[in-house]
C-alpha atoms as an extended CHARMM CRD file, in Angstrom:
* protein
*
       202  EXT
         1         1  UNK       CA            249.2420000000       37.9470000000      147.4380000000  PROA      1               0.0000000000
         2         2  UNK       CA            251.5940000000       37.9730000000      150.2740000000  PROA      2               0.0000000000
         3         3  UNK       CA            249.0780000000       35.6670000000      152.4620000000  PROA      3               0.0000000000
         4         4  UNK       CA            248.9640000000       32.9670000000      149.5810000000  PROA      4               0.0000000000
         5         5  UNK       CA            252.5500000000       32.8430000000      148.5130000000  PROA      5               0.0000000000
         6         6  UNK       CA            253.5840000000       30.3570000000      151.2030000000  PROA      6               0.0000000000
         7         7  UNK       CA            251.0520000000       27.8720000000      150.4430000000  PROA      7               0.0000000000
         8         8  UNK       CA            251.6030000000       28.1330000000      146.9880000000  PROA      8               0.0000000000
         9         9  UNK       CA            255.4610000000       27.0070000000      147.9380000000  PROA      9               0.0000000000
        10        10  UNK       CA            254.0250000000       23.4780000000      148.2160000000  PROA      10              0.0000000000
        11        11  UNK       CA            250.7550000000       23.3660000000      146.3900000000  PROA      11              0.0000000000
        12        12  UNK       CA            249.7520000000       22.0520000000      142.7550000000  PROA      12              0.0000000000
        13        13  UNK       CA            247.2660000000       24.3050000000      141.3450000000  PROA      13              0.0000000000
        14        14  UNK       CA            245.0180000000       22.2750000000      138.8540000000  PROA      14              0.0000000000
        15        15  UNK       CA            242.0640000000       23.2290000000      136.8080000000  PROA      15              0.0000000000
        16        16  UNK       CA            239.7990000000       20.5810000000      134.7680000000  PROA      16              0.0000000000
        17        17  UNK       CA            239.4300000000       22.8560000000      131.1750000000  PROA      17              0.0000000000
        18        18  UNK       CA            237.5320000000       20.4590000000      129.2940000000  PROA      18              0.0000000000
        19        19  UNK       CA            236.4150000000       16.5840000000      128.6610000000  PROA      19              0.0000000000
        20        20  UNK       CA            236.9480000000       13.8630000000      125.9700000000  PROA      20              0.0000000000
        21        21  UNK       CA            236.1770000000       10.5640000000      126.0080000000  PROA      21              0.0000000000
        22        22  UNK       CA            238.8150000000        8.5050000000      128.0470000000  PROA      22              0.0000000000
        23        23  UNK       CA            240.8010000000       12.5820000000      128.4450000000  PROA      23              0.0000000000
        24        24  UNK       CA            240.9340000000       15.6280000000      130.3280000000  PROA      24              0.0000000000
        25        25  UNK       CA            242.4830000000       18.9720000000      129.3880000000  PROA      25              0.0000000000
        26        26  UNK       CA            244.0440000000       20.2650000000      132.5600000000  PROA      26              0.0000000000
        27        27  UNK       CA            246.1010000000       23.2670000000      132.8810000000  PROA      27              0.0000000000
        28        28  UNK       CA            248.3190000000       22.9870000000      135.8470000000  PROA      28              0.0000000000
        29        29  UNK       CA            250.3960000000       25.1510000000      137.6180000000  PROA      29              0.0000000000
        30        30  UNK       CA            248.7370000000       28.5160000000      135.6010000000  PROA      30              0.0000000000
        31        31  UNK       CA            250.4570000000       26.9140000000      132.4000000000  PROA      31              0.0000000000
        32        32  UNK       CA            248.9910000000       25.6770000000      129.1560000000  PROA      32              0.0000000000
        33        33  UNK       CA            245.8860000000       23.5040000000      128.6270000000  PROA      33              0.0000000000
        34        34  UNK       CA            247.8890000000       19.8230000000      128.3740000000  PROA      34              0.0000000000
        35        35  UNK       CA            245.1530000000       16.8110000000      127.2520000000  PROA      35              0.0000000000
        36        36  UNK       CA            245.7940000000       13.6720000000      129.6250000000  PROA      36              0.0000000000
        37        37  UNK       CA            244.5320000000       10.2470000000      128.7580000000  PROA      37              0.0000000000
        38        38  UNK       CA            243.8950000000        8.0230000000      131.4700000000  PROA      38              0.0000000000
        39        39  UNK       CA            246.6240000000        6.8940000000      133.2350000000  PROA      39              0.0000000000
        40        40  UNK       CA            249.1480000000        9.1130000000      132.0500000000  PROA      40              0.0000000000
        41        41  UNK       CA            250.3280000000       12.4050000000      134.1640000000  PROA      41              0.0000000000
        42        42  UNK       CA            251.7580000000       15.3290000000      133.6880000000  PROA      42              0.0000000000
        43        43  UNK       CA            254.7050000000       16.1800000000      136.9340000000  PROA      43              0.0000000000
        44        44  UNK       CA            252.1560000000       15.3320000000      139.7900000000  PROA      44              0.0000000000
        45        45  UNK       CA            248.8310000000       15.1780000000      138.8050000000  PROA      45              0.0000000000
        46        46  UNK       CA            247.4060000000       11.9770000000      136.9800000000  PROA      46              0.0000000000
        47        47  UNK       CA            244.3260000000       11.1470000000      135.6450000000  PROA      47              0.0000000000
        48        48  UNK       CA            242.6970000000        8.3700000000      137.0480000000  PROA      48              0.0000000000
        49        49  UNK       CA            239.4440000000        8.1140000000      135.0410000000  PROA      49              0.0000000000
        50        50  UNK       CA            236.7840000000       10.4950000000      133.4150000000  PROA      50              0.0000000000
        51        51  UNK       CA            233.2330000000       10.4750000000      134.4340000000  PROA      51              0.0000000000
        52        52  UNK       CA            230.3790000000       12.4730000000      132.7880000000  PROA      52              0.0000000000
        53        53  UNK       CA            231.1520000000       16.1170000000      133.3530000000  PROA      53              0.0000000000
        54        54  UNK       CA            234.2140000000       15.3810000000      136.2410000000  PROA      54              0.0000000000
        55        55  UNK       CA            237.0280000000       13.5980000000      135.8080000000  PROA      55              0.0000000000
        56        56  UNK       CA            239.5160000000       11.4190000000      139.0270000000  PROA      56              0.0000000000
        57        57  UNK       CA            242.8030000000       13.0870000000      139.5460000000  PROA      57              0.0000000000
        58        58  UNK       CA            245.7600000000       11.5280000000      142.0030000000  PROA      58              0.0000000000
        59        59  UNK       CA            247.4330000000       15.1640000000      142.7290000000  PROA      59              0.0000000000
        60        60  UNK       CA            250.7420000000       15.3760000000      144.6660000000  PROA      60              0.0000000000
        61        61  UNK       CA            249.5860000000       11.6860000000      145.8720000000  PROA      61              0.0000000000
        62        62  UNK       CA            245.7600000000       12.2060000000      146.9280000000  PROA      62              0.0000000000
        63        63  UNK       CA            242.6010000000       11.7210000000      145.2210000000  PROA      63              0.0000000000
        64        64  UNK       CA            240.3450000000       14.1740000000      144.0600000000  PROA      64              0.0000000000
        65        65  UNK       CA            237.2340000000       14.5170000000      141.9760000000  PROA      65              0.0000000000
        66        66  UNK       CA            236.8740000000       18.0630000000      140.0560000000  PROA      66              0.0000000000
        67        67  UNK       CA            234.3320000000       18.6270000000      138.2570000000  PROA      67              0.0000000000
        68        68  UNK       CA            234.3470000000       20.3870000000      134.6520000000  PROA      68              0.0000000000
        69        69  UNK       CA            235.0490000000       23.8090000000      134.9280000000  PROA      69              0.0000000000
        70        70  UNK       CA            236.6400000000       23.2610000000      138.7700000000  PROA      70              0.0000000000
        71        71  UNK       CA            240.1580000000       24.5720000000      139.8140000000  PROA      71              0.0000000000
        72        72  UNK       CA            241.5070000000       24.1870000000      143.3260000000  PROA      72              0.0000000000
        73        73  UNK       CA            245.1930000000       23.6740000000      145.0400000000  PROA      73              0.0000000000
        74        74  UNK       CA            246.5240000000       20.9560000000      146.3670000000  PROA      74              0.0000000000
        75        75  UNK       CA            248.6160000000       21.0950000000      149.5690000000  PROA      75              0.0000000000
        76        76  UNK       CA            251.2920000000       18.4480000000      148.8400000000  PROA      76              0.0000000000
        77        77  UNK       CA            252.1640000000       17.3100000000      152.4890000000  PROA      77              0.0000000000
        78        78  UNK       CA            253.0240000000       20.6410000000      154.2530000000  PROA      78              0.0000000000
        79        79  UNK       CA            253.5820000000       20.8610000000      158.1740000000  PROA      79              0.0000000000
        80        80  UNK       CA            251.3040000000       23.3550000000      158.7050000000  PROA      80              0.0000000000
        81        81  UNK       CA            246.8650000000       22.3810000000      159.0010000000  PROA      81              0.0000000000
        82        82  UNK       CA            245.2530000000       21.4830000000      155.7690000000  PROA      82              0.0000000000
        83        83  UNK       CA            244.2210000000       23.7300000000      153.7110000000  PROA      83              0.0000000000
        84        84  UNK       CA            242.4300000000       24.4270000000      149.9350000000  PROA      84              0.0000000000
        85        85  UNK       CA            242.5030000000       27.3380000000      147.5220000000  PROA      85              0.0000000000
        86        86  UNK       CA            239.4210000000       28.2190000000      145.4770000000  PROA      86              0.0000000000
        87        87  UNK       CA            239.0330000000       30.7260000000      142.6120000000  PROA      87              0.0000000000
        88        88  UNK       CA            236.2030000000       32.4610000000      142.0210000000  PROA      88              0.0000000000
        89        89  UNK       CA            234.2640000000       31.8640000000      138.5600000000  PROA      89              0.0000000000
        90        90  UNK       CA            233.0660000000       35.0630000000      135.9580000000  PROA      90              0.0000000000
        91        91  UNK       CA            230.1410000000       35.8210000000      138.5520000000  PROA      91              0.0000000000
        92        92  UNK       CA            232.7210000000       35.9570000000      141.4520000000  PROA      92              0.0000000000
        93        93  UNK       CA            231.2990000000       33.0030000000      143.1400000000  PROA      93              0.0000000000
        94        94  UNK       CA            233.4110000000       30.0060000000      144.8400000000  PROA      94              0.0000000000
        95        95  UNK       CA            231.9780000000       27.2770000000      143.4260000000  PROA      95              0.0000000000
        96        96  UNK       CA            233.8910000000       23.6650000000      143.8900000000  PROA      96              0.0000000000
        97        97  UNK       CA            233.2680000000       19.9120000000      144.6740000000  PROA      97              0.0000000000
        98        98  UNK       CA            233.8820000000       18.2500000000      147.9440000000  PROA      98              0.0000000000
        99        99  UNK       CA            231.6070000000       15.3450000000      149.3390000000  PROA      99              0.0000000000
       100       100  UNK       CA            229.2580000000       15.2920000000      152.7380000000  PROA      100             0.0000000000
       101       101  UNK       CA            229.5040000000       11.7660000000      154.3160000000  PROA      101             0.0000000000
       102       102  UNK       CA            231.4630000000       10.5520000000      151.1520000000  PROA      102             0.0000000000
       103       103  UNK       CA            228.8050000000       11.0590000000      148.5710000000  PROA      103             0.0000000000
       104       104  UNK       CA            230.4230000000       13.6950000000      146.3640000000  PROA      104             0.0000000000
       105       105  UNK       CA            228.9070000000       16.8600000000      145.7700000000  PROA      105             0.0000000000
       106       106  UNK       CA            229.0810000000       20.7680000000      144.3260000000  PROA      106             0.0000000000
       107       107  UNK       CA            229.9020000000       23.2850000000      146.6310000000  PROA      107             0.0000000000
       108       108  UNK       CA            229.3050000000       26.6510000000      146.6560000000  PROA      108             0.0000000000
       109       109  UNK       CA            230.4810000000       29.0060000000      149.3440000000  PROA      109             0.0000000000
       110       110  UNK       CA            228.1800000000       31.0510000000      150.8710000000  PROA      110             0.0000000000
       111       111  UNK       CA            228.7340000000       33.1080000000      154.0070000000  PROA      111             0.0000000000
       112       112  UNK       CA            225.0520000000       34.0930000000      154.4640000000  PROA      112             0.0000000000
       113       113  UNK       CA            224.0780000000       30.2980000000      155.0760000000  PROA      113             0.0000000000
       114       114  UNK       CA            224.2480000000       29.2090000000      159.0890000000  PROA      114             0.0000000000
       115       115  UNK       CA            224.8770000000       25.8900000000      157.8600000000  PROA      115             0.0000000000
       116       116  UNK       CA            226.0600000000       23.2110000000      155.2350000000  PROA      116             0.0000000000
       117       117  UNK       CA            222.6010000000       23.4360000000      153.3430000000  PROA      117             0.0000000000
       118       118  UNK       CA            221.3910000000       20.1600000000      151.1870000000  PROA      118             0.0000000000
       119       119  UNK       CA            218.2550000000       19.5200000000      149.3450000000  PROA      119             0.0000000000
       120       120  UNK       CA            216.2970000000       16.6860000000      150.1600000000  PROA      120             0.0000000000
       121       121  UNK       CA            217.9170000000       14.8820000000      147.3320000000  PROA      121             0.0000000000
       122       122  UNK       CA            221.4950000000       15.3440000000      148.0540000000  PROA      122             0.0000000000
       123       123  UNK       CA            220.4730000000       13.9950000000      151.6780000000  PROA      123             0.0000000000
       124       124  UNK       CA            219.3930000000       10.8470000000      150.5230000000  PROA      124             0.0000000000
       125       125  UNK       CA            222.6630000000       10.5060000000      148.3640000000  PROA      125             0.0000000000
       126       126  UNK       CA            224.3430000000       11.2650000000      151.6310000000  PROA      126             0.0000000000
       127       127  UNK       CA            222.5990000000        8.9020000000      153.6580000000  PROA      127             0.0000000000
       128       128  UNK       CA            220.9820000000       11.1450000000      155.7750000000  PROA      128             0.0000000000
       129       129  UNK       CA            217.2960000000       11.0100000000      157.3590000000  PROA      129             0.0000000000
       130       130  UNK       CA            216.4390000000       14.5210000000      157.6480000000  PROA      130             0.0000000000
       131       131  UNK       CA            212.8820000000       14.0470000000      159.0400000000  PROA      131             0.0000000000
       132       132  UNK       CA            214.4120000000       12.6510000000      162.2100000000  PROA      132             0.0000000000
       133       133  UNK       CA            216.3200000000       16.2060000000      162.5180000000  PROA      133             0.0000000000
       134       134  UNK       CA            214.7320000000       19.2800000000      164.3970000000  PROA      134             0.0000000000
       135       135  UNK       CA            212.0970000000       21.2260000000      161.8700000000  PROA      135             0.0000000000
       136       136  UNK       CA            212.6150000000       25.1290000000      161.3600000000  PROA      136             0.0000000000
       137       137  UNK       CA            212.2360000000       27.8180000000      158.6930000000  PROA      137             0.0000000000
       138       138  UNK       CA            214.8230000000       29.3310000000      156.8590000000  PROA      138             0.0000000000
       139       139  UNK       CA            214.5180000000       32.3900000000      154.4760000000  PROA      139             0.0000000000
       140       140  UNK       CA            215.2140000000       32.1610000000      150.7920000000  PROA      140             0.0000000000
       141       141  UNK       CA            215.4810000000       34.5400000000      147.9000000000  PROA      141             0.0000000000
       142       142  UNK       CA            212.1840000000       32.4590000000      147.3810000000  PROA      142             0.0000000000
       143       143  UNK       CA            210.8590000000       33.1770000000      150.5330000000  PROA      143             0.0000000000
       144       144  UNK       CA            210.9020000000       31.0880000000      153.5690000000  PROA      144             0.0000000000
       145       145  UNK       CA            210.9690000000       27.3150000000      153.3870000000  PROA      145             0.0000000000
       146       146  UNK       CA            211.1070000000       24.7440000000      155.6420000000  PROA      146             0.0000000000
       147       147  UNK       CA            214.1690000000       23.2490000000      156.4600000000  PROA      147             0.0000000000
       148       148  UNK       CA            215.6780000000       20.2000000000      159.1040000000  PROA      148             0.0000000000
       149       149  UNK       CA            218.7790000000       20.3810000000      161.3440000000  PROA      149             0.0000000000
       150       150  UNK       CA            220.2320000000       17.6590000000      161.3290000000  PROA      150             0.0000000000
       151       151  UNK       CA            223.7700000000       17.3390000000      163.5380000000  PROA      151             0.0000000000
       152       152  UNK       CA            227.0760000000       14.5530000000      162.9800000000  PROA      152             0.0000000000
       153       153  UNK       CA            227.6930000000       15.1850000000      158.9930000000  PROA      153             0.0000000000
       154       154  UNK       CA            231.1880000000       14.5760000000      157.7020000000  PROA      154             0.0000000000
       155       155  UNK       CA            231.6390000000       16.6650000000      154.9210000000  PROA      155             0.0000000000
       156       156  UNK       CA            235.2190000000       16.8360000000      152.9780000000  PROA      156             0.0000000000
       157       157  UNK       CA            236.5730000000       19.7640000000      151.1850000000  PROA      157             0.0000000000
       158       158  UNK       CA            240.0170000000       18.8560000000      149.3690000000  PROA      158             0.0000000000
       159       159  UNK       CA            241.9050000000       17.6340000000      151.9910000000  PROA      159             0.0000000000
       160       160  UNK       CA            240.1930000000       19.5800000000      155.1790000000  PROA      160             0.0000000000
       161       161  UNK       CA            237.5120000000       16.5570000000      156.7610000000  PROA      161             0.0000000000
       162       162  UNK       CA            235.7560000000       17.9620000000      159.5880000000  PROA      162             0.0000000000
       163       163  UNK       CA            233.1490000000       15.7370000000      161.2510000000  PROA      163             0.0000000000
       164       164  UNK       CA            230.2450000000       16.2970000000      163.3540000000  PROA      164             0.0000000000
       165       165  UNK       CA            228.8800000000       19.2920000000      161.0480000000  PROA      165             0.0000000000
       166       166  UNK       CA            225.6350000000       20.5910000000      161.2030000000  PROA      166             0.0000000000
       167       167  UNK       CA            223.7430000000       20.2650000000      158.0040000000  PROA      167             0.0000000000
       168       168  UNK       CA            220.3120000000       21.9010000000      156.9050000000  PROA      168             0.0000000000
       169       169  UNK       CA            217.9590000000       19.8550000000      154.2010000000  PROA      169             0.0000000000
       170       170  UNK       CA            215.2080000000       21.5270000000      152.6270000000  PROA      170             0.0000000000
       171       171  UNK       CA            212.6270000000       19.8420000000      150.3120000000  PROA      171             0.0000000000
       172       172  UNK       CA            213.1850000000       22.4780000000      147.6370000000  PROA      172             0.0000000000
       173       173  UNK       CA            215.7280000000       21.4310000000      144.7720000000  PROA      173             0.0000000000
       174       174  UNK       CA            218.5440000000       23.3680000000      144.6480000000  PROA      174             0.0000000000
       175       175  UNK       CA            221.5370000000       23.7740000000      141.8250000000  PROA      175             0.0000000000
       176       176  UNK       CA            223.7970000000       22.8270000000      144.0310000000  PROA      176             0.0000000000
       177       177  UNK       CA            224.9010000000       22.6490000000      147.9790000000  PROA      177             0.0000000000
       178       178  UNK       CA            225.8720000000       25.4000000000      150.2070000000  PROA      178             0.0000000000
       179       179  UNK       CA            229.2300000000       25.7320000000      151.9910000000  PROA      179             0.0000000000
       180       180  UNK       CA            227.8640000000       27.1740000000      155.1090000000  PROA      180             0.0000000000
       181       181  UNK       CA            229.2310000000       29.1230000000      158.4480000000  PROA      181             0.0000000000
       182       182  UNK       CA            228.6650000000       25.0590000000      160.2020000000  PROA      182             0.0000000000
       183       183  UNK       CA            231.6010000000       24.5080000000      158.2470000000  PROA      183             0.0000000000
       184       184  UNK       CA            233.2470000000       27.7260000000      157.6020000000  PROA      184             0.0000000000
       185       185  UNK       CA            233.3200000000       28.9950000000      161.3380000000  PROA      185             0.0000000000
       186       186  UNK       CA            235.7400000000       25.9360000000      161.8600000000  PROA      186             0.0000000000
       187       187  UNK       CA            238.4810000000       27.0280000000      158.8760000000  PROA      187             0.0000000000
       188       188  UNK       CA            240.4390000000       29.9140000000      158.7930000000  PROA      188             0.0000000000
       189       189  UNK       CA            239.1780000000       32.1340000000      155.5450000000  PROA      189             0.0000000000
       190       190  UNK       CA            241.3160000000       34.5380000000      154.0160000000  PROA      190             0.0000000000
       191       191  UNK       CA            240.4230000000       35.9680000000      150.5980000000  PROA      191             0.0000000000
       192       192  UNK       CA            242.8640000000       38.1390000000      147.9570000000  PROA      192             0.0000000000
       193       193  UNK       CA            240.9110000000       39.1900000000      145.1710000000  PROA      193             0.0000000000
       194       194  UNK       CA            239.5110000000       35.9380000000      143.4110000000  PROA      194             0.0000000000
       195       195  UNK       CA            241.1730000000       33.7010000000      145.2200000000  PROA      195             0.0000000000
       196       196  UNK       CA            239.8120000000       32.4760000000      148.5860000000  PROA      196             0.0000000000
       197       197  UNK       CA            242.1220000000       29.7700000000      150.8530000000  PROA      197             0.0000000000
       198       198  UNK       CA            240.5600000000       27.7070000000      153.2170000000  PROA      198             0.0000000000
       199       199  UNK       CA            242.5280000000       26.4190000000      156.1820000000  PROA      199             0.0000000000
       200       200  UNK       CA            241.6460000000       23.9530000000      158.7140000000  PROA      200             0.0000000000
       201       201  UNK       CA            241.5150000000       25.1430000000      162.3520000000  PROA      201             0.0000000000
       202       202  UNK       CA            243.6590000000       22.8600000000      165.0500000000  PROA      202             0.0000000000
């Protein structure tokens, strides 16, 4: 844990638990589940609103959307580069929300993809024209699909932005996006057990 504690000096560790209408349960800090109405807080996390299955949060002064089952840390304002910490769920996968040119989406973080990888849907969301990107193939646990490069994405993970990311979009619907080496290669990864922290490269 030695390679987290120094983050964790300065970061507010929030999970979203569970929804009610107009309330989120939140356990913060590792502590117990607390239920939140809008508007109210609990030390430096408030809830801003609740939307179906993710709910707004201001934490340690920024905005963030998790989404139900979500947990990440916060870096409240430290010297050092940005940086998020994501814990892996029962299957050991890192699974969290971030956004690709501000339309939000679900992340999960995958090593084996050479890019940020959308579906065709999440594209559109996202603004993006895929057909105008370069054409390839890519190889799935389904085979091997086609798929689109397309270059100049912003996509936003917590509070690391990097711009000018390569994206793939494939025509196939996927459960979610992938968190790809485009985006990886420029963060610093360092992993202890379930917990994975991200840290932006300067």
């Amino acid at each position: 844990m030695a390679s987290l504690s120094m983050s964790a000096a300065w970061a507010t560790d929030v999970a979203l638990a569970g929804l009610l209408p107009g309330r989120a349960v939140v356990v913060v800090n590792g502590g117990n589940p607390r239920t939140l109405a809008v508007g109210s807080k609990t030390g430096d996390v408030k809830l801003l609103a609740v939307e179906s299955g993710a709910a707004v949060f201001e934490i340690d002064g920024k905005r963030h959307r998790l989404v139900l089952g979500d947990q990440m840390v916060s870096s409240g304002g430290s010297g050092g580069g940005s940086a998020v910490t994501l814990t892996a769920d029962g299957r050991g996968q890192f699974i969290t929300s971030g956004s690709v040119n501000g339309a939000a989406m679900r992340f999960m973080v995958d090593t084996g993809a050479t890019f940020v990888a959308l579906s065709a849907g999440d594209a559109a969301r996202a603004g993006i024209d895929y057909r105008k990107g370069e054409m390839g193939a890519v190889g799935t646990a389904n085979g091997v699909i086609r798929a689109w490069r397309v270059p100049g994405a912003t996509v936003r993970l917590g509070d690391i932005t990097l711009h000018q990311v390569d994206v793939s979009v494939s025509e196939t619907s996927m459960p979610m996006a992938l968190l790809g080496m485009s985006f990886l290669n420029r963060v610093e990864m360092k992993r202890d057990g379930d917990t994975m922290t991200l840290k932006k490269r300067y």
